[in-house]
Backbone as CSV, one residue per row, in Angstrom:
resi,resn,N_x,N_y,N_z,CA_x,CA_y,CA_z,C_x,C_y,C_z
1,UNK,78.966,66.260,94.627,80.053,66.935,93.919,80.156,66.361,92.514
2,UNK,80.177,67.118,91.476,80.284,66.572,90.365,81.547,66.164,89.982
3,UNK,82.337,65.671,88.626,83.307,65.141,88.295,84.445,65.981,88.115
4,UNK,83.858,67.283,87.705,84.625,68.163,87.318,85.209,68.895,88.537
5,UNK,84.654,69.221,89.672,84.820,69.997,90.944,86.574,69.639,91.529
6,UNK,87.064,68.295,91.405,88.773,67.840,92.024,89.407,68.064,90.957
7,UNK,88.971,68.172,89.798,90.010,68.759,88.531,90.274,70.194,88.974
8,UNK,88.954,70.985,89.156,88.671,72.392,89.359,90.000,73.104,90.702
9,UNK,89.698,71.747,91.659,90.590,72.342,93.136,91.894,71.938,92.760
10,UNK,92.567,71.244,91.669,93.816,70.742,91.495,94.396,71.787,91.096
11,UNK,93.407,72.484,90.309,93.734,73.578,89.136,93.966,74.649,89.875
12,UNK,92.818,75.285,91.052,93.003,75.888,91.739,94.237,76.680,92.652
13,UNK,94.595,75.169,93.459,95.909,74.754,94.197,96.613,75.296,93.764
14,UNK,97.340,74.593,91.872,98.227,74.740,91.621,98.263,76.336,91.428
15,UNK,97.427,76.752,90.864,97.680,78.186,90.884,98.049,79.318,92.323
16,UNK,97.423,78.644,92.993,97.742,79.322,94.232,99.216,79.329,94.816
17,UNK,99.046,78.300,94.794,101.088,78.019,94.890,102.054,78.408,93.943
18,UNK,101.740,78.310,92.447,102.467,79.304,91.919,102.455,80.638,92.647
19,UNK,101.183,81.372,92.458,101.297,82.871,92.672,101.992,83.036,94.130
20,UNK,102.158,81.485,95.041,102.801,81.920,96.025,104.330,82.034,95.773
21,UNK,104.834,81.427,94.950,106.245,80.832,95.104,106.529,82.562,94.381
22,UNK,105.739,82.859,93.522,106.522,84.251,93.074,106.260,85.315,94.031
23,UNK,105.216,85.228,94.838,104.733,86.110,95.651,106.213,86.127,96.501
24,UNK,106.824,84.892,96.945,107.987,84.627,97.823,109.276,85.556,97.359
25,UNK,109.240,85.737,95.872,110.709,85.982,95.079,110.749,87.348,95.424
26,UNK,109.404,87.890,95.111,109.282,89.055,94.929,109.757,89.949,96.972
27,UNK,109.137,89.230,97.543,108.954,90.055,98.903,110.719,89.745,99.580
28,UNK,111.571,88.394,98.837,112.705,88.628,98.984,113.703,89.666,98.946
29,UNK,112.818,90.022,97.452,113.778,91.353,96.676,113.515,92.847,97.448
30,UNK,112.464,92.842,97.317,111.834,93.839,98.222,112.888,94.000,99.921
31,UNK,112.863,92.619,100.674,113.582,93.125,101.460,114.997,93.047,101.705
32,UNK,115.846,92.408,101.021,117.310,92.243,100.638,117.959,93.263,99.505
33,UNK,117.074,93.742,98.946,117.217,94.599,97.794,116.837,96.203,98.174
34,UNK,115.899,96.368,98.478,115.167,97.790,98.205,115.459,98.318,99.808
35,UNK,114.609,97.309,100.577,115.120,97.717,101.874,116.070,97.690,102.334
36,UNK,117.039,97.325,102.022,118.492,97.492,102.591,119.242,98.332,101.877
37,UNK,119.037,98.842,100.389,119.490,99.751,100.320,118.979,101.471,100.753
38,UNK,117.444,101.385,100.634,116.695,102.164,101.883,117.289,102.327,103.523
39,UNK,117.686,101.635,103.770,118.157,101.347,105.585,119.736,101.910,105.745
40,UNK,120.154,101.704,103.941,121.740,102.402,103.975,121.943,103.882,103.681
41,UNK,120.931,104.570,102.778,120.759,106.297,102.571,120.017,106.337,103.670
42,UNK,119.654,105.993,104.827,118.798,106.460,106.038,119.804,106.910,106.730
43,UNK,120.471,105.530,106.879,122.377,105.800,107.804,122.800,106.979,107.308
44,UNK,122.966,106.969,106.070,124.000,108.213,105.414,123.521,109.607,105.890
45,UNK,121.721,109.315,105.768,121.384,111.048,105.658,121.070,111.315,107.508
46,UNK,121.315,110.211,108.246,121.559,110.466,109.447,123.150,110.897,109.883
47,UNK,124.131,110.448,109.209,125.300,111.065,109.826,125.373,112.809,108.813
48,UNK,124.810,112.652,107.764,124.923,114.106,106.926,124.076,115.075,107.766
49,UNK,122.640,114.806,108.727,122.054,115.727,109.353,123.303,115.953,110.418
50,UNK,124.035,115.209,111.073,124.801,115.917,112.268,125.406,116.902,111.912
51,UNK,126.209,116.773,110.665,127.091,117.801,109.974,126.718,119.202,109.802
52,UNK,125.329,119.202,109.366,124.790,120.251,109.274,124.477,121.284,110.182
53,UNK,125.014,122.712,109.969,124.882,123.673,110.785,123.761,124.509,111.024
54,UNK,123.088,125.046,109.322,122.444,126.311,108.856,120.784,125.253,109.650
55,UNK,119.921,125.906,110.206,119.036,125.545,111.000,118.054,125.108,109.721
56,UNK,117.402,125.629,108.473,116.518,125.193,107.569,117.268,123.809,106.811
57,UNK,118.343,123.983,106.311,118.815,122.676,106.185,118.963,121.685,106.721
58,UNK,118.898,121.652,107.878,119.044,120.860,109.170,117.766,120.095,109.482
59,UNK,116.878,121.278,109.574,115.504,120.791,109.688,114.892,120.179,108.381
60,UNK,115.420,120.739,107.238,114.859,119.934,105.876,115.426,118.516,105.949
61,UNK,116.688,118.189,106.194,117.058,116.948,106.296,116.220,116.040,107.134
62,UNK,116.026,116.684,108.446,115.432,115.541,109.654,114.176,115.481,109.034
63,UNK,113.365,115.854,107.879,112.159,115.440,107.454,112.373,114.422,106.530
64,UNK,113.627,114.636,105.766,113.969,113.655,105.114,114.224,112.552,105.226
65,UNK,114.618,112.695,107.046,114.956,111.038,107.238,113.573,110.520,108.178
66,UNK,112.844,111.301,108.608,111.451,110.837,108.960,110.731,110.135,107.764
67,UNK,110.969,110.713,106.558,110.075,110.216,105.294,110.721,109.057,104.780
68,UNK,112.062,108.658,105.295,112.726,107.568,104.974,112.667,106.621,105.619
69,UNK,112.523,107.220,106.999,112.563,106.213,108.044,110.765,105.316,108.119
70,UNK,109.747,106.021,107.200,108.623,105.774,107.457,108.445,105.027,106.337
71,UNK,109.140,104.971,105.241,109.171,104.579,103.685,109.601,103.256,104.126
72,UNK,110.683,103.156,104.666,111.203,101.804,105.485,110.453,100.610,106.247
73,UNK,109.487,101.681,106.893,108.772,101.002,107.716,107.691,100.175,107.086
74,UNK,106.984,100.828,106.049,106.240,100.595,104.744,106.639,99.072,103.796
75,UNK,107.978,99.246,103.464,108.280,98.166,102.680,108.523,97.234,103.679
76,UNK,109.074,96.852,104.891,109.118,96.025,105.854,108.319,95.624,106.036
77,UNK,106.565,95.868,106.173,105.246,95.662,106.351,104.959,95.009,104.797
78,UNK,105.319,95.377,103.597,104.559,95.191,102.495,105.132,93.609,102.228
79,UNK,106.861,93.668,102.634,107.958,92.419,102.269,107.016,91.152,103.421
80,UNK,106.569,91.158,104.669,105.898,90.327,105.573,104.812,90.204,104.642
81,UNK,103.600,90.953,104.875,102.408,90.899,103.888,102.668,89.343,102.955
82,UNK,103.457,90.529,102.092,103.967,89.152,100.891,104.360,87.658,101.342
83,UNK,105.467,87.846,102.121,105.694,86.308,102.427,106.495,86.966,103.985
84,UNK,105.591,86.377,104.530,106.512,86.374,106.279,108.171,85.391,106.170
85,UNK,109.113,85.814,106.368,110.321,85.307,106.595,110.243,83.846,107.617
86,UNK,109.624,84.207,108.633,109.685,83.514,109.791,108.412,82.686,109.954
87,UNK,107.475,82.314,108.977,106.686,81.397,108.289,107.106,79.790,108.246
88,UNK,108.318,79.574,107.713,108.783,78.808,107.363,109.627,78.165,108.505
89,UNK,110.216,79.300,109.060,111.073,79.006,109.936,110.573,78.285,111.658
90,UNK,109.830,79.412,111.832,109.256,79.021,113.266,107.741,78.952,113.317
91,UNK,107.158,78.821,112.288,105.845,78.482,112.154,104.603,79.711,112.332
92,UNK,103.657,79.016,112.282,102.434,80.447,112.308,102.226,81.096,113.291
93,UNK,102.265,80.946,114.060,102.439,81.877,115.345,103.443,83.290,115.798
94,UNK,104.564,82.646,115.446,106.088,83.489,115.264,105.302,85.007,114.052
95,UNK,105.038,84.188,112.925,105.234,85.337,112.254,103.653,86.090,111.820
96,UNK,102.551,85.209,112.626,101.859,86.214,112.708,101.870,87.385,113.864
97,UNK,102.595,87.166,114.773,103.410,87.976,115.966,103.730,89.153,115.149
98,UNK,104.997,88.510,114.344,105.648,89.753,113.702,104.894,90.713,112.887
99,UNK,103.945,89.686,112.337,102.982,90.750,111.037,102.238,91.782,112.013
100,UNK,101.001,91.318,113.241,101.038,92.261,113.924,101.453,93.402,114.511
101,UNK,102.762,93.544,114.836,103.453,94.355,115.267,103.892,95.085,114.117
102,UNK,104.077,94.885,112.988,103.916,96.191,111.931,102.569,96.399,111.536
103,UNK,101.442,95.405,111.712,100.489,96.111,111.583,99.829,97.322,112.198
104,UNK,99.855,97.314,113.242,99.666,97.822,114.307,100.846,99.216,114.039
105,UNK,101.363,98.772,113.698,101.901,100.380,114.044,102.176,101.105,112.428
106,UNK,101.383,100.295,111.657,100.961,101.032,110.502,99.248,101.650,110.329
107,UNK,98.796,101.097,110.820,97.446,101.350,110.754,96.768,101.925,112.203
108,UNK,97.615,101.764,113.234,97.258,101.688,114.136,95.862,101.161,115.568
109,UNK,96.015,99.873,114.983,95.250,98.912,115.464,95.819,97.896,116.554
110,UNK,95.246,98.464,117.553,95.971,97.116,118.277,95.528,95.778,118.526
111,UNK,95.737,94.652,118.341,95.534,93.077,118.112,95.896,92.527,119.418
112,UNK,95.188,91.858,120.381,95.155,91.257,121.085,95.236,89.614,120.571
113,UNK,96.512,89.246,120.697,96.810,87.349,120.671,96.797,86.553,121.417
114,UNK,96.360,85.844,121.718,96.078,85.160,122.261,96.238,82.993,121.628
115,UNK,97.328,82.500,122.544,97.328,81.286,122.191,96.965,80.412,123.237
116,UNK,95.923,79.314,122.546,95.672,78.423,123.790,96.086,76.842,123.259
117,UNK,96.577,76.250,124.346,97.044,74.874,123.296,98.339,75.175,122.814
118,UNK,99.191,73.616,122.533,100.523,73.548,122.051,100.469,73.446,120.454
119,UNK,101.700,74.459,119.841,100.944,74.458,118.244,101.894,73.433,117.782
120,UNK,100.653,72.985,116.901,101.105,71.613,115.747,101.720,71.823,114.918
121,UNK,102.964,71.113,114.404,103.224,71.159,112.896,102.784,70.908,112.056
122,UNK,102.392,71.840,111.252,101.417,71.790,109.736,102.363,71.802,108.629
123,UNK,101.595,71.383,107.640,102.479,71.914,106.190,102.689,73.093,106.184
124,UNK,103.201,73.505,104.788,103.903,75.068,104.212,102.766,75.160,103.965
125,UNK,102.696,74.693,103.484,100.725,74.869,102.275,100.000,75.523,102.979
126,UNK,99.973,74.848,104.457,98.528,75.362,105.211,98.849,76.089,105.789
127,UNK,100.280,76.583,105.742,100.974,77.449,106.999,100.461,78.763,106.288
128,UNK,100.905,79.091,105.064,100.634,80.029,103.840,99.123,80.302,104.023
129,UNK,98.716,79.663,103.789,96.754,79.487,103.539,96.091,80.103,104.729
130,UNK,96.670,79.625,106.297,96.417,80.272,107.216,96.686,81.501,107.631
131,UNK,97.725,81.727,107.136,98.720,83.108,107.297,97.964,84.106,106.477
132,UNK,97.755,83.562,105.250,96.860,84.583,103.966,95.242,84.923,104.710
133,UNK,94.449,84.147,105.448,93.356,84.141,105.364,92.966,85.084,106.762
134,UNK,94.120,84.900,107.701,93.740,85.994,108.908,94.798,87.421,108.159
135,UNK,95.396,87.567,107.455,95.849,88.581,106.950,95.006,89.271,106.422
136,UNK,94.242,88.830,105.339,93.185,89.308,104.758,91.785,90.109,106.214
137,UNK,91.760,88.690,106.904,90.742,89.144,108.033,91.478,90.581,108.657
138,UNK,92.597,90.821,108.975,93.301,91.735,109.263,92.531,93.187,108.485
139,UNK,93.738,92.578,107.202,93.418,94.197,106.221,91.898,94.761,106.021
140,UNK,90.895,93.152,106.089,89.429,94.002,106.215,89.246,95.085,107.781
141,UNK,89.469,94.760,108.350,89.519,95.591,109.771,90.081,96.776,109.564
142,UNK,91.197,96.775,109.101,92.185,98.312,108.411,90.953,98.642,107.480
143,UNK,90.517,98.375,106.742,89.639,98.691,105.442,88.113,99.599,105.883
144,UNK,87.685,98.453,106.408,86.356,98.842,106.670,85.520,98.972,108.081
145,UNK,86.427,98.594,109.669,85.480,98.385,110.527,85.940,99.544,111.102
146,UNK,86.387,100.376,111.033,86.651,101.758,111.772,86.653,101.456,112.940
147,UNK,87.530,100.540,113.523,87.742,100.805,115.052,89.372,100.418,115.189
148,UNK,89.797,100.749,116.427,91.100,100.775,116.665,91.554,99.520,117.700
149,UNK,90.472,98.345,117.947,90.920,97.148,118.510,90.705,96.117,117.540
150,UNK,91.371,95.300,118.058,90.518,93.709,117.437,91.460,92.368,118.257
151,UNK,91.132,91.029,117.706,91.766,90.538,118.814,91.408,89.336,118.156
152,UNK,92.692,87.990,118.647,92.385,86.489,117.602,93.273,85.758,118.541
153,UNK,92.795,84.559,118.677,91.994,83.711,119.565,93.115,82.035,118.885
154,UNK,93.916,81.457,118.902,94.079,80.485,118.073,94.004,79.270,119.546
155,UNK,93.374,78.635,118.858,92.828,77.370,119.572,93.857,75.818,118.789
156,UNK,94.657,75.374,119.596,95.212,74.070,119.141,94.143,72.747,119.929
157,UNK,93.771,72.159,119.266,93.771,70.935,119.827,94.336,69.781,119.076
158,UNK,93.914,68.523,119.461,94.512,67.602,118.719,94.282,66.762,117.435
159,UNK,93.009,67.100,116.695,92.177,66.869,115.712,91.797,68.197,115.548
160,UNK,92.114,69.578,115.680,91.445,70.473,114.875,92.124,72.068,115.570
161,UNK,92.640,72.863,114.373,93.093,74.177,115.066,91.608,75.161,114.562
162,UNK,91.331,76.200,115.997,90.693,77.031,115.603,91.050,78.330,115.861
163,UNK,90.715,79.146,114.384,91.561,80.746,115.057,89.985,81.819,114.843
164,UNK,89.427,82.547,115.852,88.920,83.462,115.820,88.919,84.710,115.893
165,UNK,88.359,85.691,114.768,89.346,86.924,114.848,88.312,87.773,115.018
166,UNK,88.167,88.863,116.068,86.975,89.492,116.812,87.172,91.293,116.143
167,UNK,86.172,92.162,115.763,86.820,92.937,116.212,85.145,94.245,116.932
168,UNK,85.169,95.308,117.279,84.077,96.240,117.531,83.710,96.926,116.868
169,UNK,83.911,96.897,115.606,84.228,97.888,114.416,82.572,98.191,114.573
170,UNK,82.130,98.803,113.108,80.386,98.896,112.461,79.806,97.910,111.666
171,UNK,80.758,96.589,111.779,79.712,95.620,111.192,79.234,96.030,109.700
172,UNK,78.626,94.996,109.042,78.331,94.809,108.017,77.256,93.226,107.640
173,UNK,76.724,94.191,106.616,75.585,92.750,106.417,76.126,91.801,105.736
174,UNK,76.596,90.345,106.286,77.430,89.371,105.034,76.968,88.803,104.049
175,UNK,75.621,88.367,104.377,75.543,88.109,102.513,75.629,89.013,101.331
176,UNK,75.332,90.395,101.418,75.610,91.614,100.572,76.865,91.473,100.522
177,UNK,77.497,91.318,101.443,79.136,91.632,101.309,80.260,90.352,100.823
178,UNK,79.457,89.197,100.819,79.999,88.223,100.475,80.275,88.280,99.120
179,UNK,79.445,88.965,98.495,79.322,89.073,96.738,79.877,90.193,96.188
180,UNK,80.096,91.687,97.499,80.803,93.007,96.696,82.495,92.240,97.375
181,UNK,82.383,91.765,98.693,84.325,92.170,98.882,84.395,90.935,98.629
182,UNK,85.506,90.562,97.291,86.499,89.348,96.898,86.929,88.907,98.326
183,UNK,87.421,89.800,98.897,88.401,89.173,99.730,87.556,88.006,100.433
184,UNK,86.563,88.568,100.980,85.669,87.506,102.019,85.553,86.147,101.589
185,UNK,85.091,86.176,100.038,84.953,84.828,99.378,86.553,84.334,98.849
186,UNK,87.233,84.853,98.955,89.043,84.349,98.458,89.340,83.795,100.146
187,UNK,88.991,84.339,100.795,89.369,83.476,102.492,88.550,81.835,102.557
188,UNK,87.054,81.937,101.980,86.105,80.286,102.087,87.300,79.946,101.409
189,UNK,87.020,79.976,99.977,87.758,79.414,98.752,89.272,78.591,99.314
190,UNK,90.284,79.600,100.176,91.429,79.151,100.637,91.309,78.148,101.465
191,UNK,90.299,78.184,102.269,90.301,76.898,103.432,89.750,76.385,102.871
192,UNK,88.473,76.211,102.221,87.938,74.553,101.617,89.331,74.103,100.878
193,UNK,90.459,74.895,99.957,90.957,74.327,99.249,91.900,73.187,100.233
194,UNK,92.203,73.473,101.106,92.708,72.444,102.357,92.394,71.949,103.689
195,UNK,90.784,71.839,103.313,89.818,70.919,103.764,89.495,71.897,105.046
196,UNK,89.319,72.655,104.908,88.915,73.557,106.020,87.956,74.717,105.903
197,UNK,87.252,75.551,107.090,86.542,76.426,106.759,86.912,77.652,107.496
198,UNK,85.689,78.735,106.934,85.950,80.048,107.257,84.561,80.631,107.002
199,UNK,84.189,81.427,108.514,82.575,81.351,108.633,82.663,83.076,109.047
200,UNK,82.010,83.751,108.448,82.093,85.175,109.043,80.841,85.710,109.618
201,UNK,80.807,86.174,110.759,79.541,86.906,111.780,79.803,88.043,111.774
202,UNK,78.897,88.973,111.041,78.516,90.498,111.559,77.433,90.748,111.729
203,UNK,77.385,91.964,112.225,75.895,92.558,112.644,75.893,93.997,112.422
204,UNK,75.178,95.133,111.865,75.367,96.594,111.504,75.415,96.932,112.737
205,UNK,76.900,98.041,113.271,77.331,98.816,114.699,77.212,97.504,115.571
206,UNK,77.950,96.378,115.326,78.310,94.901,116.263,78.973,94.430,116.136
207,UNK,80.253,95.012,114.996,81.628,93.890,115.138,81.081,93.254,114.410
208,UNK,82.072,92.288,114.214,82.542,91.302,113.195,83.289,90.155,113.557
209,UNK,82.713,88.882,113.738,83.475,87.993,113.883,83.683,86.856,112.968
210,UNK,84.810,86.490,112.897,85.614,85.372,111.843,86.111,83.998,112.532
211,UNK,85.675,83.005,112.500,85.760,81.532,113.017,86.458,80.499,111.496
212,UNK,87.342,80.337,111.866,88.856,79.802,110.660,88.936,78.308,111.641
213,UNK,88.258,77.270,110.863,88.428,75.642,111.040,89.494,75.010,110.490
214,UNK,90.101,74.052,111.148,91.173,73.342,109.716,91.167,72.030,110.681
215,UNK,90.940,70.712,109.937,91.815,69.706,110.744,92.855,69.507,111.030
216,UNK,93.544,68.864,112.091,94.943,68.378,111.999,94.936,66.816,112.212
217,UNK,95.736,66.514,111.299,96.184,64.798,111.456,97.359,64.415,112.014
């Protein structure tokens, strides 16, 4: 490693954690702000559809609150994305639970979880880093593997968590793809930055599998 490389990851870090801490402000506003006033014209245009008599108005409304009620559902998914609430609170497990369950019923993918082992307390840092890096593994699955399962695996032990994220999709060749999708190389990048790795297996029409290392001390 040359001299310059721990200046490089300091630099790195810090940037990452900035863009997190605003990433945080922002998905606040989003859901204390936008979504709740979204969740309050939903109420409204639900008691204004009862009122209504004339059958096209009636029916124009109940589309209105389908498109509201789905707009809702949208920013609730985008506000997690950004910063899971329950991250902080009850750790990585809790709120990759939750992210699933709007994933899944935004994209319609269903995620099989699976925990083995008692989970450790980690930092914020790595809680974030971990949270970002199967998210990403996520949205590639929404993106590109055209299938409607997938499924992740988190392994505790006592010197080392491992999370594997499976899915049946059409595969892809990874070194080609290591160099067109950012994302793949922004997932290594995140775990070396906290001493950890991230190894991706595909095969063309074989799925895709993702093996996420980290120590624990």
């Amino acid at each position: 490693m040359n001299d310059t490389q721990p200046l490089k990851n300091k630099i790195s870090s810090y940037i990452i954690q900035t863009h997190e801490e605003e990433i945080k402000r922002i998905a606040m506003e989003l859901h204390e702000g936008v979504g709740q006033s979204l969740y309050s014209l939903f109420t409204g245009m639900q008691l204004f559809e009862k009122t209504i008599e004339q059958p096209a108005m009636k029916s124009y409304a109940g589309d209105m609150n389908q498109l509201l009620e789905k707009t809702i559902r949208e920013i609730r998914l985008l506000a997690v994305e950004l910063h899971p609430p329950t991250l902080t609170t009850l750790g990585l497990m809790s709120a990759m639970k939750s992210y699933i369950k709007l994933y899944t019923s935004t994209y319609g993918i269903e995620v099989e979880i699976e925990n083995l082992g008692i989970e450790s307390q980690i930092s914020d840092r790595d809680n974030i880093t971990l949270f970002r890096v199967c998210q990403e593994a996520l949205m590639n699955i929404a993106r590109y593997a055209d299938t409607t399962k997938a499924s992740m695996i988190f392994i505790w032990e006592k010197s080392r968590l491992m999370i594997m994220i499976k899915d049946s999709g059409k595969g892809f060749e990874v070194e080609s793809a290591m160099n067109k999708l950012s994302g793949l190389a922004a997932m290594s990048e995140r775990m070396h930055l906290i001493g950890g790795n991230c190894t991706v297996f595909s095969k063309i029409d074989d799925g895709t599998s993702i093996e996420i290392s980290l120590p624990l001390y």
